[in-house]
Each structure stands twice: as C-alpha cells, then as structure tokens.
matplotlib code that plots the C-alpha trace (Angstrom):
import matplotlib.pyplot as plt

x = [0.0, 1.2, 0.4, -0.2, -3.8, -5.4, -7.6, -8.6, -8.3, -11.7, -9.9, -11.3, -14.9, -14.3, -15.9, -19.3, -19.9, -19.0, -21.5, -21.6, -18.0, -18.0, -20.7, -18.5, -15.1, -17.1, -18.5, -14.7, -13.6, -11.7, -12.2, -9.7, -10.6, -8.1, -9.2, -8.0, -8.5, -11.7, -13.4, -12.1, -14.4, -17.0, -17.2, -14.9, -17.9, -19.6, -17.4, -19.6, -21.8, -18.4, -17.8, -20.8, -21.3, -17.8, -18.9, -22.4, -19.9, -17.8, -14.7, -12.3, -10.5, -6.1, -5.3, -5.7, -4.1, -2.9, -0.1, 1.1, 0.6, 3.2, 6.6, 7.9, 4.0, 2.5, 2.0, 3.7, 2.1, -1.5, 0.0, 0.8, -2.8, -4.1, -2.4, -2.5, -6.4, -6.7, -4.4, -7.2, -9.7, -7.9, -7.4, -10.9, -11.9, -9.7, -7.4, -3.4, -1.8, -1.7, 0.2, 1.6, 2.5, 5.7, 5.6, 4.8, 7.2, 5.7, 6.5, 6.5, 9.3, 11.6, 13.6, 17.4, 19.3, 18.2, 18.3, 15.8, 13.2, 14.5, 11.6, 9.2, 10.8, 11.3, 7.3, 6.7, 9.0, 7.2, 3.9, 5.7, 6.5, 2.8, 1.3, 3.2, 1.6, -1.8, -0.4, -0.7, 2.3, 2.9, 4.0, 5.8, 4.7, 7.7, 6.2, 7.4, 5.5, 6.8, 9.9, 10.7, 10.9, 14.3, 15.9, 18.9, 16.2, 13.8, 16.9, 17.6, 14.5, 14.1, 17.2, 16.6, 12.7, 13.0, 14.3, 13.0, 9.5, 9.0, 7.7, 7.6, 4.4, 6.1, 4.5, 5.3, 4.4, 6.8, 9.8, 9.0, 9.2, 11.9, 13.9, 14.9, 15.5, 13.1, 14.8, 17.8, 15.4, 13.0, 16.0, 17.8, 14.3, 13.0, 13.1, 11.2, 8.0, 5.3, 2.5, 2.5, 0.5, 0.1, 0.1, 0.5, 1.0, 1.4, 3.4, 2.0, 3.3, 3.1, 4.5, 5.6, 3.4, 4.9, 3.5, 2.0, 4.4, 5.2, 4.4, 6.5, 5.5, 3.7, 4.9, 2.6, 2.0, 4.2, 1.5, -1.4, -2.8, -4.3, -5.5, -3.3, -1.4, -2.5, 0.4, 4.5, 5.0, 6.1, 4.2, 5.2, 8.7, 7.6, 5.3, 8.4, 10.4, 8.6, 8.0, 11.9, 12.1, 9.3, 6.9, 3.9, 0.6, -1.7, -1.1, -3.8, -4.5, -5.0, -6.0, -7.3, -11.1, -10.8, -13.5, -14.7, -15.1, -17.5, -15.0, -17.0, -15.4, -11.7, -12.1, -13.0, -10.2, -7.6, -9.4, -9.1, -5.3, -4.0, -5.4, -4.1, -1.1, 0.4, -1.3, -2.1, -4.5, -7.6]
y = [0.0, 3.7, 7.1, 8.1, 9.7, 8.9, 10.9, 10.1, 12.7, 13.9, 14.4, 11.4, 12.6, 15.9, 19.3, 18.6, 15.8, 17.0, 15.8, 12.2, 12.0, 12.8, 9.7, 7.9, 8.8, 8.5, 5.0, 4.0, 4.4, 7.7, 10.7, 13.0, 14.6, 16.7, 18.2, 20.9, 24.9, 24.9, 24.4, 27.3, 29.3, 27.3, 28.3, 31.1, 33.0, 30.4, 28.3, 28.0, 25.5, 23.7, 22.7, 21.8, 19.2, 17.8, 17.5, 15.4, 12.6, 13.1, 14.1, 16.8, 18.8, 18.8, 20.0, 21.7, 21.0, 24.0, 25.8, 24.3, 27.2, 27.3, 29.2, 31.2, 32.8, 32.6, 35.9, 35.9, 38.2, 36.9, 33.2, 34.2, 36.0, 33.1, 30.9, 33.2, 32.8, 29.1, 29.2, 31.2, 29.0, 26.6, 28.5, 29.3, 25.8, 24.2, 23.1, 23.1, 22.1, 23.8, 21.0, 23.4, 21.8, 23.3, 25.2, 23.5, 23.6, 26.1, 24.8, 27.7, 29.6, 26.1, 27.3, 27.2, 27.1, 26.5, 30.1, 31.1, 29.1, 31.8, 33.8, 31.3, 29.7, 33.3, 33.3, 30.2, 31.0, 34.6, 31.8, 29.6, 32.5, 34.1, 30.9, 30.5, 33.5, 31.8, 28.5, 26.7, 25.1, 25.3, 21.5, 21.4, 18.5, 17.4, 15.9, 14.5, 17.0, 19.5, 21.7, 20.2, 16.4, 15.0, 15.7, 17.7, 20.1, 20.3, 20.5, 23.9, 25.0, 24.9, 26.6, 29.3, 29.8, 29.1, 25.9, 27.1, 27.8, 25.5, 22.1, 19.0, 16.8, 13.2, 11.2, 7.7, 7.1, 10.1, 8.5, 5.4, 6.5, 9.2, 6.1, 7.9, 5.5, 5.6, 5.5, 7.9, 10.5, 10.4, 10.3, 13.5, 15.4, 14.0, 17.5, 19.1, 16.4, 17.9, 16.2, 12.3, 11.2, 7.0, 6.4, 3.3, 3.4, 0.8, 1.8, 1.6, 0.0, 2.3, 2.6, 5.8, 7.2, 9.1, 12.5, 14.4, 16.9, 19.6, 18.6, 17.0, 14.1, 13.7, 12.4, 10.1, 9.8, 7.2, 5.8, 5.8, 6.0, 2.6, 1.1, 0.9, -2.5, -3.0, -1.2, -1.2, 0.7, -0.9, 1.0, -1.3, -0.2, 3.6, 3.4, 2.0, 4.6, 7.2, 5.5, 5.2, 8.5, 9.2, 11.0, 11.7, 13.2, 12.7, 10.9, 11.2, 8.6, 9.5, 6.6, 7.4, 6.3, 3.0, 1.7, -1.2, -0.9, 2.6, 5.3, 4.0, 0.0, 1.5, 3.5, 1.0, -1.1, 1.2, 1.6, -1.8, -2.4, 0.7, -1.9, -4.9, -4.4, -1.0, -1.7, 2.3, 3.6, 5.4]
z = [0.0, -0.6, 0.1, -3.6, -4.4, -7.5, -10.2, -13.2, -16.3, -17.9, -21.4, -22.9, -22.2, -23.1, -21.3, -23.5, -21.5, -17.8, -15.7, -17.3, -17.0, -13.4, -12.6, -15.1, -12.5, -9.3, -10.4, -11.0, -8.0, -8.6, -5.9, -8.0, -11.3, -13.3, -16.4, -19.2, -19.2, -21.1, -18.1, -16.5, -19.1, -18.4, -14.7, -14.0, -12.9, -11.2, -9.1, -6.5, -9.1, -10.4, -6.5, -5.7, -8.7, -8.2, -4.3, -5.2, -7.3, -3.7, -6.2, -6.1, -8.5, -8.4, -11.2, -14.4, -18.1, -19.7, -21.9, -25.2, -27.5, -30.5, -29.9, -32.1, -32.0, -28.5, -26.9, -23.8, -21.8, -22.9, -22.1, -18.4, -18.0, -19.1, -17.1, -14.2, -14.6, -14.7, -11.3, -9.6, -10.7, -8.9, -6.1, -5.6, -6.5, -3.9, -5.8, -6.1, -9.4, -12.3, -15.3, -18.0, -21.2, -22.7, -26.3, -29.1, -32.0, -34.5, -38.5, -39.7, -37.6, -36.8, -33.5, -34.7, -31.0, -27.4, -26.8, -29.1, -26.1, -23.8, -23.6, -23.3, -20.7, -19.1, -19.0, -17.9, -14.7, -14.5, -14.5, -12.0, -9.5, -9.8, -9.5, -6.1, -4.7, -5.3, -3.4, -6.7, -7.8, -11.8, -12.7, -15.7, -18.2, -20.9, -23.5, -27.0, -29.2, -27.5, -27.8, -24.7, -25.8, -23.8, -20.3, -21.5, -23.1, -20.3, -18.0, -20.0, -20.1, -16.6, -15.6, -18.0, -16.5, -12.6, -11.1, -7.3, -8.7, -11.4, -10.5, -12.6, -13.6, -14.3, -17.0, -17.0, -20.9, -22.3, -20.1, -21.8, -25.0, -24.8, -23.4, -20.6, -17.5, -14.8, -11.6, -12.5, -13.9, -10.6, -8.3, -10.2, -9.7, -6.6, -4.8, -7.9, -8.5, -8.0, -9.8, -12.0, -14.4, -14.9, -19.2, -20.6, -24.0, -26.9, -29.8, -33.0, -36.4, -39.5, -42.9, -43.9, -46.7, -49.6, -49.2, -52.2, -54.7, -53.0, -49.2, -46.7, -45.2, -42.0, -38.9, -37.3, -33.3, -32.1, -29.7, -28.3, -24.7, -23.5, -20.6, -17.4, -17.8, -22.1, -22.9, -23.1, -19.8, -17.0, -14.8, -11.1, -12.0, -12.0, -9.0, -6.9, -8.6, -7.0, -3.8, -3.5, -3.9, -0.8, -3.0, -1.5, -3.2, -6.6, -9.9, -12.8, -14.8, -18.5, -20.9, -24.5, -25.9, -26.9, -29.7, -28.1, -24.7, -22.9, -21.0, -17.9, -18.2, -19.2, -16.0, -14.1, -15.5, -14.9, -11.4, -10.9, -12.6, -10.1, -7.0, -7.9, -10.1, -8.0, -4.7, -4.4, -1.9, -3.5]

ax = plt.figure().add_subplot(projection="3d")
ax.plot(x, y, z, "-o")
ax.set_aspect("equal")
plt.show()
C-alpha cells in the first residue's frame, strides 16, 4: 500500500460531457478529477456551481491542463494572464496544481538554437512565480511533441525559466518513449515532482506514406494511450520509482477512448489495474 492519491483525467470525455464524465469517474472508484482549461471558461464566474457538482460525485478537483501554445508565435504576456487565470480558478476551486505543457514547435518559424526558447521559458518561470503566490504550484509536463521532448532540453528549459518555482508533472508514458531510465530521472528530480500522471501506451506499427508533390510528409504519433497494464510501460517499476524516492501526493490517470469498450469500463479497469497491479490507496 502507498500514500499516492489517484484521479482520473476527464480528457477522454471531453468538457461537453462534464457531468456524465463525473458519474462515469465516481462509479470507477476515482475521488480526484483533473481536467483541461476549457473548463475554466465554463465556470470562471460560477465556481460555487463547479464545486458543488464535483462535491455530489464526492470528487475533487487537483489539477488543471494547460499551456502548449506554438513558440515562435504565442504571446507571452497573454500566455501568463491566461495561465494566471486558470491558477485562480484553482485557487478558488480548492485546488493546487496547475500542469503546463511546454511550447509547441511552431513549422512555420523552426527554433534554430536552445536560446531562441528563452523567452518562453522566461514566462513560464514569470507563471511559475505568480502561480506561487496563489499556493498553486505550476507543474511542468515534458512531452514528445513539444519543444521540450528529452531531459537535456527540459533540464535547459528549466534553468533558463526558474528551477525554485517550477515544479515538474512526471509522466510515465513520455519516459517510456523518450527512453529515458526511470529511476535515475525520478532520483535527479526528486526534490522538484510535484504532480505524475500514470500512461501506458502501446506503440504503433506504421509505414511511412509518400507525401504528395510539394508537401512534406507527415509524422505520425508514435503511440497511443491505453488502458493501465494494455500497454509497453512498466508501470510497477515507475510506482516504486517514485515511492523510493518518498513522494507523496496525486497521480492522474489519463488513458485514450478506446472503440470497443464505454470510457465508464476502461475507467473501471484502470481503477481496478492501479489496486491490484500497483497496490495504491484510493
């Protein structure tokens, strides 16, 4: 048994279907819920309602997704407002993590040196900082379609935006397929976790196409979400990674919409995988 919460990720429901995603998470098992910004506009102006539905499926909210605009092109000041506002969202909805996805490569201005992420990174520690003041800590989520896709790079990009502020959100699918190893990566930032998220992913098999005159060809996602325990991770390894390294507090569980089974049976299953396979207190 461990200290490690779990929630479940509503991303796979989507905001349209809020309240049949909550019965969907209670009914699993889950008492955590973390979900992306959208819902922020949904119910900036009445969090008192947002509370009180999350409260009658006895769940919580801990954190919310955000961040992952295109750099070069993101407007920085407008991307720390923004985040600034989903942070007291959380604030006001009880709630302490915000997971901020890095930049996303943008095609159209390819980033030629490390330096050139300097002033997004400088605005994600300006967001880190702020965030602080609101007692939300700003979890930063590498991520392999990201311009921060490898541990030298988010390493960089961390120095250059705040290393005391600036918390990490582990995910256990992208050290799986950035090869990175499990235990020496959780060790190096074991002061720093703030936030995990449990992905298992299965990789898929594909044949590059040959793209059309005049276009380049398209790079495919390398996998997909599954089920907790379907996939390539080993996810026991990870768990006891992070025990080893004493942490204490939530991980979100984030699986994809499968087309044969209802979200409702892979949430259960993942419910169910996290008490037998990981022996994690819920």
């Amino acid at each position: 048994m461990s200290d490690i919460e779990l929630a479940c990720h509503l991303a796979p429901w989507g905001n349209k279907g809020f309240v049949h995603a909550l019965a969907d998470i209670e009914q699993a098992g889950f008492r955590g819920l973390e979900t992306t910004a959208e819902i922020v506009e949904l119910y900036e102006d009445r969090v008192g309602v947002f509370t009180e539905i999350l409260s009658q499926h006895r769940l919580r909210l801990i954190a919310i997704s955000a961040g992952g605009a295109r750099w070069p092109g993101m407007n920085l000041d407008e991307e720390v407002e923004r985040n600034l506002n989903v942070a007291r969202f959380l604030r006001a909805a009880g709630a302490r993590y915000l997971t901020l996805y890095p930049p996303r490569p943008n095609p159209e201005h390819p980033i030629e040196d490390e330096l050139d992420l300097m002033p997004a990174a400088t605005a994600y520690g300006e967001i880190a900082r702020r965030t602080l003041e609101l007692e939300v800590l700003t979890c930063l989520h590498p991520d392999l379609r990201t311009c921060v896709d490898n541990p030298r790079l988010l390493n960089k990009f961390i120095q250059m935006a705040d290393p005391e502020a600036l918390k990490l959100c582990v995910d256990s699918a992208w050290l799986f397929e950035a090869g990175v190893p499990v235990n020496s990566f959780i060790k190096e930032h074991q002061k720093r976790l703030g936030l995990v998220h449990l992905r298992d992913v299965k990789l898929r098999e594909h044949k590059p196409k040959k793209p059309a005159p005049g276009r380049k060809a398209k790079d495919p996602p390398r996998a997909h979400a599954v089920e907790l325990g379907k996939g390539q991770v080993n996810l026991p390894a990870f768990v006891k990674a992070l025990l080893n390294a004493d942490y204490l507090g939530w991980a979100t569980v984030e699986f994809d919409a499968g087309r044969d089974r209802s979200l409702l049976e892979m949430a259960q299953a993942c419910h169910h995988y996290t008490e037998q396979k990981l022996d994690l207190v819920l």
